[in-house]
C-alpha positions as YAML, in Angstrom:
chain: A
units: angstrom
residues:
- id: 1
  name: UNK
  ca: [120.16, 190.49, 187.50]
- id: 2
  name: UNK
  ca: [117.79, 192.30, 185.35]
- id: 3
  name: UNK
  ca: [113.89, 192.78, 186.11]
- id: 4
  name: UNK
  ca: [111.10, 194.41, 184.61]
- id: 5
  name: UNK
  ca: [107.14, 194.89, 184.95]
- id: 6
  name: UNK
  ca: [104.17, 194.66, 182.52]
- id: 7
  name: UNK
  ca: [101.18, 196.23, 183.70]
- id: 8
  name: UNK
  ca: [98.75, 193.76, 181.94]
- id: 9
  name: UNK
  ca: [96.66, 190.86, 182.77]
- id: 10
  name: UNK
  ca: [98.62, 187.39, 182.37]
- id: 11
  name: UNK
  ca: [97.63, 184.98, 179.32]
- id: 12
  name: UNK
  ca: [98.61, 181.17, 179.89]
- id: 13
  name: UNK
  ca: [100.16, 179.83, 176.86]
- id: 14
  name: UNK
  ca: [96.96, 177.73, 175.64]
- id: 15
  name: UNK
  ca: [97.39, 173.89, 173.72]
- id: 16
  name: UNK
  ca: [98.23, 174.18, 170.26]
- id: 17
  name: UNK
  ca: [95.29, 173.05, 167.90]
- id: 18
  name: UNK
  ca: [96.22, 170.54, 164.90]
- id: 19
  name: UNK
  ca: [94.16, 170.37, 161.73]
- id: 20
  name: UNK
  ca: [95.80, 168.14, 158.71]
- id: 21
  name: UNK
  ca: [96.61, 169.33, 155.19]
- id: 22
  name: UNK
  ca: [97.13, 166.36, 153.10]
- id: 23
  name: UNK
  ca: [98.59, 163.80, 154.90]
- id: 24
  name: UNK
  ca: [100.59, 167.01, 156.93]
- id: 25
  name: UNK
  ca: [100.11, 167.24, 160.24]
- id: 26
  name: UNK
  ca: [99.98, 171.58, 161.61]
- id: 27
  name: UNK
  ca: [99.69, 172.59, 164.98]
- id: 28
  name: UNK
  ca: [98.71, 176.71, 165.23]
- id: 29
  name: UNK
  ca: [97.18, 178.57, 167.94]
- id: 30
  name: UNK
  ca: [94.52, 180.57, 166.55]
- id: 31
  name: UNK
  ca: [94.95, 184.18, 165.18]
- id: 32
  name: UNK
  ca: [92.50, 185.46, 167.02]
- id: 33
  name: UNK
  ca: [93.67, 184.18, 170.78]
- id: 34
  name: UNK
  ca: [94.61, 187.03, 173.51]
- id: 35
  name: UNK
  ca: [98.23, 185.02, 173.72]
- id: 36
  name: UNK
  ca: [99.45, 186.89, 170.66]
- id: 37
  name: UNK
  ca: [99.06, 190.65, 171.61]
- id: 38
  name: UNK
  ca: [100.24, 189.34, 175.29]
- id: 39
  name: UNK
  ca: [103.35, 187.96, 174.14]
- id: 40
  name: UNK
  ca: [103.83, 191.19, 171.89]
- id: 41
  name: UNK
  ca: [103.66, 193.00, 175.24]
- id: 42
  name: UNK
  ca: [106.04, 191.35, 177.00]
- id: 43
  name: UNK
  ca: [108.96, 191.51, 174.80]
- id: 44
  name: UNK
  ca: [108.26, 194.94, 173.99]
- id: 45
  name: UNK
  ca: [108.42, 195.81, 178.09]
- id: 46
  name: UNK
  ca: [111.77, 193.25, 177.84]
- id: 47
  name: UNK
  ca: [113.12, 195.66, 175.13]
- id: 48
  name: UNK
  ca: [111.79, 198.70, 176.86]
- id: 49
  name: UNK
  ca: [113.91, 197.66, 180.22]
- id: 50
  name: UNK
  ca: [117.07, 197.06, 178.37]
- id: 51
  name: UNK
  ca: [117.32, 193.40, 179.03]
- id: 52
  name: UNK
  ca: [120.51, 192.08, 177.66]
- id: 53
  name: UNK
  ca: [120.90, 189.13, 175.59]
- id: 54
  name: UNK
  ca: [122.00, 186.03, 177.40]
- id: 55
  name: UNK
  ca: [124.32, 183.17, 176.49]
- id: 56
  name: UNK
  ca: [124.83, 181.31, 179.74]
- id: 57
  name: UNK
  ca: [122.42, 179.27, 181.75]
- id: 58
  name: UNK
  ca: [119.61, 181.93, 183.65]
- id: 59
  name: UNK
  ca: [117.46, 181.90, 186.01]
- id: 60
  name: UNK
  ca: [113.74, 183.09, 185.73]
- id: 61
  name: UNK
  ca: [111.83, 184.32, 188.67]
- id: 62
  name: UNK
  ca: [108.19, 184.59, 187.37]
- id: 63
  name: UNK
  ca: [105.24, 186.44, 189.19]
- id: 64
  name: UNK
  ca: [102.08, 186.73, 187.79]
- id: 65
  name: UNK
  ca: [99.32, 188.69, 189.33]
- id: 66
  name: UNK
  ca: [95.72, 188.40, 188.32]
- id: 67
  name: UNK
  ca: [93.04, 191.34, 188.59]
- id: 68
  name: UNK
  ca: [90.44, 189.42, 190.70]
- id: 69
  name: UNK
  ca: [87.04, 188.89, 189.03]
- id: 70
  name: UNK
  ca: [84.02, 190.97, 190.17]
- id: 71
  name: UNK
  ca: [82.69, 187.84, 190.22]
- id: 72
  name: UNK
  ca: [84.31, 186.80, 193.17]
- id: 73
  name: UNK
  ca: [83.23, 189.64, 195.42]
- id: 74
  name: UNK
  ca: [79.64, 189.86, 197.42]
- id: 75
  name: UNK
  ca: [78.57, 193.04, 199.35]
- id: 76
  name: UNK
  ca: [80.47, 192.19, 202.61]
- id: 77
  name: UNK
  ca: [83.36, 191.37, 200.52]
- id: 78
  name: UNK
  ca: [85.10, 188.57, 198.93]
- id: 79
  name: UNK
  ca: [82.92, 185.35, 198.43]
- id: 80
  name: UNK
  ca: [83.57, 182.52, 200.87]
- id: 81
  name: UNK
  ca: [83.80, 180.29, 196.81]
- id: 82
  name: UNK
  ca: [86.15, 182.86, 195.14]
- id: 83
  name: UNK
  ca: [89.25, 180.35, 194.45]
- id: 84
  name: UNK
  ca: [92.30, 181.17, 196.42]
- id: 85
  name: UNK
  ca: [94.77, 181.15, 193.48]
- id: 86
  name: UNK
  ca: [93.99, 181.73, 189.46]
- id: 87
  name: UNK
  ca: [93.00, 179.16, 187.23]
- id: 88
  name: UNK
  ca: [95.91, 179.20, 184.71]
- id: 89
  name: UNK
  ca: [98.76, 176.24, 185.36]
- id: 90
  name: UNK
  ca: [101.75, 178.17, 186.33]
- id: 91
  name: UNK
  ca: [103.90, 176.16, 183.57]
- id: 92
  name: UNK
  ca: [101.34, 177.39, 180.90]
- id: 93
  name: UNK
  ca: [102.00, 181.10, 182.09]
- id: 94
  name: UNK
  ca: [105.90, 180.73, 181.88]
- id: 95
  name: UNK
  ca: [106.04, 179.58, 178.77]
- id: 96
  name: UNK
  ca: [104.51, 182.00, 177.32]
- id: 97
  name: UNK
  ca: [106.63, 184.12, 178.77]
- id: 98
  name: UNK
  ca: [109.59, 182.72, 178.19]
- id: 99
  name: UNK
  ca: [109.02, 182.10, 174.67]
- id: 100
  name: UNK
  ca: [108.64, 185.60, 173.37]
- id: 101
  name: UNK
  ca: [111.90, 186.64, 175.32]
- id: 102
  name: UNK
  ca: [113.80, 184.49, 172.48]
- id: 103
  name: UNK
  ca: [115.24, 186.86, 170.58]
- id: 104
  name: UNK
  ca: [114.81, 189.07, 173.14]
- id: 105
  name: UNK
  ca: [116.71, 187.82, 176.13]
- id: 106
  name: UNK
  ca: [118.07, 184.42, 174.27]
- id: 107
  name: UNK
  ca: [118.57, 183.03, 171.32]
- id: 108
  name: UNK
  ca: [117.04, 179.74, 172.07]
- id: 109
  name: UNK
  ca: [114.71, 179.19, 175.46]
- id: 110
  name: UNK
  ca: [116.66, 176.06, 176.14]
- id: 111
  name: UNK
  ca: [119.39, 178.53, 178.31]
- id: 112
  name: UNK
  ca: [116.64, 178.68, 180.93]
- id: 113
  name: UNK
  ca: [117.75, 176.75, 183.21]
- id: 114
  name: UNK
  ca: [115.75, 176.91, 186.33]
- id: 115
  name: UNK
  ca: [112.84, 178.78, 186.65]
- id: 116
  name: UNK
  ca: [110.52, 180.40, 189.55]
- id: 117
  name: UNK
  ca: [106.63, 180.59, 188.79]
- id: 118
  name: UNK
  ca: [103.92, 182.31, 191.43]
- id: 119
  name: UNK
  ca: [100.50, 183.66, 190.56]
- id: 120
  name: UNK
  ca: [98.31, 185.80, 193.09]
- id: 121
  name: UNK
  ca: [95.55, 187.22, 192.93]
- id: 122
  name: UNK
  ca: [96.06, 191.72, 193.63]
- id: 123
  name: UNK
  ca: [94.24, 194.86, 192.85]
- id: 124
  name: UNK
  ca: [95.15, 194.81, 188.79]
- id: 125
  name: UNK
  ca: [97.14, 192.03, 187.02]
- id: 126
  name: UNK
  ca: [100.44, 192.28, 185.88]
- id: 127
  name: UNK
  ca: [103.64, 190.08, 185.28]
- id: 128
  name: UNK
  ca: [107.30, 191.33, 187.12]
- id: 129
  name: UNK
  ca: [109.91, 189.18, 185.14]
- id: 130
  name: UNK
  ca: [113.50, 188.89, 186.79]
- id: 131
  name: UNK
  ca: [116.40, 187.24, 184.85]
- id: 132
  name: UNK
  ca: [119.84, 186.37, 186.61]
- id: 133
  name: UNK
  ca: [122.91, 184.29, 185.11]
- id: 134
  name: UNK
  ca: [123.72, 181.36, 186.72]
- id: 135
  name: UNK
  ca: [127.72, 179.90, 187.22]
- id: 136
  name: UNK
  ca: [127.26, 176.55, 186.00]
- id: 137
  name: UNK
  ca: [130.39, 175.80, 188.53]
- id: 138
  name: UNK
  ca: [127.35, 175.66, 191.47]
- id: 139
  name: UNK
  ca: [125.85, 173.31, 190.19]
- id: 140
  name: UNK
  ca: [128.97, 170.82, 190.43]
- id: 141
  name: UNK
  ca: [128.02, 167.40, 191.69]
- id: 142
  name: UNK
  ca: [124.28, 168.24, 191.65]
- id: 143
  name: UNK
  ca: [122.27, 165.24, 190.15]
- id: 144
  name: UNK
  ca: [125.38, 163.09, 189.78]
- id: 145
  name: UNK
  ca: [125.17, 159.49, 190.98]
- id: 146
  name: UNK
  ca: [127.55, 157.85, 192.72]
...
């Protein structure tokens, strides 16, 4: 099992946008969008911890905490409307996460097996990433029908 932490605010993975060339369909997420230096920081922190590249199946344990907004704070305190849990969809998060790890932690994503996403809200945002193999032998007779 290998973990690591990035002390940095969490970026979802946002929708790619498509524009046409031709008749040639492109989908891009522009230059300018936060995801890009995230991503960079991520698999830098990956590299930084040592994480080993993986063959097998894994196992992703996700947790992404969010600095909460000032926004959601009165003078007595937090708001009685400050949202419970962050905006983001927790899939969006772990895929951006799990994308920049190829080449990192995997050759191809597709080796992710199973994965674990939570998202808080804390004091200052940051992501704690925790990879473990899986035996594929567990998983024997799981999903079969009879």
């Amino acid at each position: 099992m290998e973990s690591f932490l990035v002390n940095v605010q969490p970026v979802s993975q946002p929708r790619a946008r498509v524009t046409t060339r031709g008749k040639f369909a492109h989908a891009y997420v522009p230059a300018k969008h936060p995801v890009h230096g995230y991503r960079k920081e991520v698999a830098a922190a990956a590299v930084d911890a040592g994480v080993a590249m993986h063959t097998g199946p894994v196992f992703v344990d996700l947790l992404f905490v969010f600095e909460r907004p000032k926004s959601h704070r009165t003078k007595k305190g937090l708001s009685s409307r400050a949202p419970a849990l962050p905006r983001e969809d927790g899939d969006n998060l772990a895929k951006a996460v799990v994308d920049c790890l190829t080449g990192v932690a995997w050759h191809d994503d597709t080796i992710v097996a199973d994965w674990f996403v939570r998202k808080r809200y804390g004091k200052q945002g940051f992501v704690r990433v925790t990879i473990s193999d899986v035996e594929v032998s567990d998983w024997e007779g799981i999903g079969e029908r009879d």
